[in-house]
N, C-alpha and C positions, 0 to 999 in steps of 0.2 A: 918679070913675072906677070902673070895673067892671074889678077885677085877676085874674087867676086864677094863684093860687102851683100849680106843681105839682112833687112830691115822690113817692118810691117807695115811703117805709115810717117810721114815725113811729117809728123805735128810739131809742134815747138819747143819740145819738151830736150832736156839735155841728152839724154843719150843720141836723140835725132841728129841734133847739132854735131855731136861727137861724131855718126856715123859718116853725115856731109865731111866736115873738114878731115876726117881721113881718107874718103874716097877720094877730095879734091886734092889731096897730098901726096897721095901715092901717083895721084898721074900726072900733078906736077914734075914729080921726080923720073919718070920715062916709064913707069908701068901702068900696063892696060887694066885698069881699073872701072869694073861695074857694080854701079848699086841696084838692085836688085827690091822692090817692096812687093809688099801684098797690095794694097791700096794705091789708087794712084791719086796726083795731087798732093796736097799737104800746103801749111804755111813757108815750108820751107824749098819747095821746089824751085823758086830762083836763088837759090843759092851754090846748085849744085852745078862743080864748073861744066865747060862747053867742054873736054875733053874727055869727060867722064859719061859713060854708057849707063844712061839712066832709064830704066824702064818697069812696068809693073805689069804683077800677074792678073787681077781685075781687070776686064775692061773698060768696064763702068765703077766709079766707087761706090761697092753696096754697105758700108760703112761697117763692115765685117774684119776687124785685126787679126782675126784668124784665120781667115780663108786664104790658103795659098793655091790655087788652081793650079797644075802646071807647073808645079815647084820643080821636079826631082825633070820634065824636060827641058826645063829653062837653064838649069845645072848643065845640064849635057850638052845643051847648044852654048852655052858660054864656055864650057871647056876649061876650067880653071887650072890652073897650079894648085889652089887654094882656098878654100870658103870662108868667110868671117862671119859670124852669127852676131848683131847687135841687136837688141832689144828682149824684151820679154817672151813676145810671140815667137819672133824668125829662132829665138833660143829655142822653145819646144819643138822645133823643126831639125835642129842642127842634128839631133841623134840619127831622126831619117835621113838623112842625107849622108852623113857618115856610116849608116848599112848599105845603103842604097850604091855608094861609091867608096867601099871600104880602103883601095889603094890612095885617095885622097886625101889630103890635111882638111878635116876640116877644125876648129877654133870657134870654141864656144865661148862666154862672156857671163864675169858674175857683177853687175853691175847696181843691184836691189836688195836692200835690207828687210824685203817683203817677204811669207813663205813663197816658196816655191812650186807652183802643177805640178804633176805628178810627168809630165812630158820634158820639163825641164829638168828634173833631176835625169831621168834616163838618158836627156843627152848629156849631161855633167859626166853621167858613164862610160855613154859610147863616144865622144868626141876624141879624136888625135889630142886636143891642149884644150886648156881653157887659161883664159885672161881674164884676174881681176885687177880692180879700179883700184884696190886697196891692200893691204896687208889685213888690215882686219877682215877681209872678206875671203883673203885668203883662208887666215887660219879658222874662218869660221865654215868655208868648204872642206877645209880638214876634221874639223871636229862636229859639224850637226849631217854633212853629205856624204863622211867615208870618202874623198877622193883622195889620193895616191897625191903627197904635196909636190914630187919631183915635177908631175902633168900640171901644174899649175903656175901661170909667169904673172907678174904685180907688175902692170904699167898703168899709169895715173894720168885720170883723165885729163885733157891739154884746155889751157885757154882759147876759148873762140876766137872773142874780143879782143882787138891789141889792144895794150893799157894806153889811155890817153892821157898826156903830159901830168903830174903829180900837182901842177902848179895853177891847170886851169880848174876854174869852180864856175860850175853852172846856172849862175844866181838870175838868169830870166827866166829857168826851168822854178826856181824856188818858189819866185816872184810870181809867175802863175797860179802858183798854189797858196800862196798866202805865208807863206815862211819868210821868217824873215831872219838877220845875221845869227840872232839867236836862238834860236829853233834847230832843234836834233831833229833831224831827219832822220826817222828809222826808213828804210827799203826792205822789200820781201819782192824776189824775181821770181814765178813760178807759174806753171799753168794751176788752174783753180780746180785741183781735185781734192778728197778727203782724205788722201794720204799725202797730201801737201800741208794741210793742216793748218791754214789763213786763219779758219775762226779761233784756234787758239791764243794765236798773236792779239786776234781781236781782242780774245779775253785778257787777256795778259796786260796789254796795254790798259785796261776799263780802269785797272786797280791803279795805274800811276798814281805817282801825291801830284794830289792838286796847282802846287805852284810848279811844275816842271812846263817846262815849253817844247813840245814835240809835235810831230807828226808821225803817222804810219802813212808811205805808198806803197802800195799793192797792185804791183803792175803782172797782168796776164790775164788771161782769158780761160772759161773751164764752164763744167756742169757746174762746180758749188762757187761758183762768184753771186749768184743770188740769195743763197740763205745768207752767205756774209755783209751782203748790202743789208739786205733785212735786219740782222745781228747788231749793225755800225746804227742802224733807224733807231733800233729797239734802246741801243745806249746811249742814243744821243750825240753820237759823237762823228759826225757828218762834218763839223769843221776842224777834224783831228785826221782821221779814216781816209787817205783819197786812193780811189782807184784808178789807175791810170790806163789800163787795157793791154794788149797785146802788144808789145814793143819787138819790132825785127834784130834792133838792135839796141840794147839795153845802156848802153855808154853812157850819153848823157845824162841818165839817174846817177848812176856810178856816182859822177864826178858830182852833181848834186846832192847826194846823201850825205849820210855823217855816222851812221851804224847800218852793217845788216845783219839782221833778224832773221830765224829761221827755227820752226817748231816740227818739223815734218821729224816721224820718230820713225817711217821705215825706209829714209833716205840713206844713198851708198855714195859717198865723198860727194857730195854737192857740188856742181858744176856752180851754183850761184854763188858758194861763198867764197868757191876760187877765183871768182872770175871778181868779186868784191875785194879780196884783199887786194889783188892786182892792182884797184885802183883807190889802194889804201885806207879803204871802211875795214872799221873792225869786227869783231860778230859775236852774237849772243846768239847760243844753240843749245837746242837739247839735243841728249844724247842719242847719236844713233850708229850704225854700221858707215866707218871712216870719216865719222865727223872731224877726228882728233887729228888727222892726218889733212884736214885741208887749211887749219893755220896754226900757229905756235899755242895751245894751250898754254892761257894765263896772262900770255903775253900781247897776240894781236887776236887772238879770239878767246869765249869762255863760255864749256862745256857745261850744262846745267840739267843733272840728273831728270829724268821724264819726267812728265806730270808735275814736277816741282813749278808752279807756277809764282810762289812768294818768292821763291831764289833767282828766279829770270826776273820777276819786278825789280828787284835789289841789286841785281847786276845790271840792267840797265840803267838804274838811278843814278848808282856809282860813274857810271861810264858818262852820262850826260852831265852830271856834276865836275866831271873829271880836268884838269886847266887842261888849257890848250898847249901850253907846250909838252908835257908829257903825251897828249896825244897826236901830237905832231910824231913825236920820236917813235911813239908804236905804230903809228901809219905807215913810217918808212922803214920800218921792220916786216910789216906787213905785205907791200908793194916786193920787196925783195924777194921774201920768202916766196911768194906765188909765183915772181916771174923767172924764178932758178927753179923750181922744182915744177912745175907744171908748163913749161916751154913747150913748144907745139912741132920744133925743131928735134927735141930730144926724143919727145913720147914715140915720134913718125919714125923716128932712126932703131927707138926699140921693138916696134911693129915690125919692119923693118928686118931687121936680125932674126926675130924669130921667124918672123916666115923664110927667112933663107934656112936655118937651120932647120927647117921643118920641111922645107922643098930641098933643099941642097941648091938652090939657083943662086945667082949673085944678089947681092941687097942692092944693088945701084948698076 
């Protein structure tokens, strides 16, 4: 099959990640696979394999996510079997592109517990299929968008990262930072925007009791990493607070943590906490569209109603208080659950099928 991913801007954010490791997987497996942006560059552009026809509509990046130049000819010279719409932008494209070339498949993507543009939805109408991340996201295309639930397939978002051995721990990464054996290390993996929602953690964390021994690292990069520095000044809490920057590859926290944290309330299955149980952190989240679905409510993660902030202090207390061997036992609950249900082998194989069943071509 001749797939064409299309994507607005290769930044580092998870569905990016997601669009790369499908493009790179599909042409692992003998299909001609292009990714397709509006922007070109991005932090993630060496990631995307050599086999894969990567190209963008800008010729210059005028730091525009909307702007697709030459969208609906660039469709035509690729020739597809098939289009994939990932991200927010290329979503409000997908509809044009499915008028524009009605005999086509194209697959549109509900990936954001955010409202929707008014372009988006219209392609949620006009697309061949849409793919969500979630079940929750499904049924909540069924009941806040009117879509038709049969037009709609739940494949879940796959691990980037392969999980690194359960056994190693990262204690010169800790060490760097001033932690020491006893020290909880909360992690938060995200780019720094305000629908990421860092300063909340920050808050969150202000109120811990006094004798607990922790950390917050705050690794990424964004417009709002500066009010949150400012935030960490304003509380004092500069030898608590560390921000670690943009990380390519997030592993090494992983296995240096010991919880992750996550406040973002219009987030849709979090690519960080899947990618955290995998390597056996357990998580403390409020609620949002497929939170519940990225680890065993109760058991290796704990959903905590919005805005409740006394309830996320109280569930982390709990958890850092917690012995060590019972959190031994729910890490390797945790480590399991992520890496059977979010396999990168399964999710490509249900990509996969549906675009055969949607071309009629073979899957392999």
């Amino acid at each position: 099959m001749k797939i064409l991913v299309v994507q607005d801007y290769l930044r580092s954010g998870g569905t990016e990640r997601q669009s790369v490791l499908l493009a790179n997987a599909l042409a692992a497996a003998g299909h001609t696979a292009t990714l397709l942006t509006f922007r070109p560059g991005g932090a993630l552009t060496e990631t995307v394999a050599n086999n894969v026809t990567f190209r963008a509509l800008q010729f210059l990046d005028l730091g525009l996510d909307w702007f697709a130049p030459g969208l609906m000819r660039a469709v035509r010279t690729a020739a597809p079997d098939l289009v994939l719409c990932l991200g927010r932008m290329a979503n409000c494209y997908a509809g044009g592109i499915q008028h524009a070339f009605p005999t086509l498949p194209v697959v549109a993507t509900m990936r954001t517990g955010q409202p929707l543009p008014w372009l988006f939805r219209r392609s949620l109408r006009s697309a061949r299929h849409i793919v969500a991340n979630s079940h929750e996201a499904r049924d909540n295309l069924v009941a806040q968008y009117d879509v038709a639930g049969e037009k709609i397939s739940v494949i879940h978002n796959s691990l980037v990262f392969p999980p690194a051995s359960a056994l190693w721990r990262n204690a010169p990464l800790r060490t760097q930072h001033g932690a020491t054996t006893t020290t909880t290390v909360l992690l938060n993996v995200a780019m720094f925007r305000p629908e990421k929602n860092q300063r909340e953690l920050i808050e969150i964390v202000a109120g811990l009791p006094a004798p607990l021994d922790w950390q917050l690292w705050l690794a990424g990069e964004g417009s709002a990493r500066a009010a949150c520095e400012q935030l960490v000044a304003e509380k004092n809490l500069g030898a608590r607070v560390k921000f670690l920057g943009f990380r390519r590859d997030p592993t090494p926290l992983y296995c240096a943590a010991d919880l992750a944290v996550h406040a973002s309330w219009s987030e849709a299955l979090s690519n960080f906490l899947i990618e955290a149980q995998a390597h056996g952190l357990l998580a403390v989240a409020y609620e949002a569209q497929g939170i519940r679905e990225c680890f065993k409510p109760g058991r290796t993660g704990w959903v905590i109603p919005r805005h409740d902030r006394a309830a996320f202090r109280t569930t982390l207390s709990r958890r850092i208080s917690e012995p060590e061997i019972a959190h031994a036992e729910r890490s390797a609950d945790a480590r399991h659950y992520a890496r059977t249900t979010f396999d990168p082998a399964q999710q490509v194989a249900a990509y996969l099928a549906l675009f055969q069943k949607l071309t009629g071509s073979p899957a392999s």
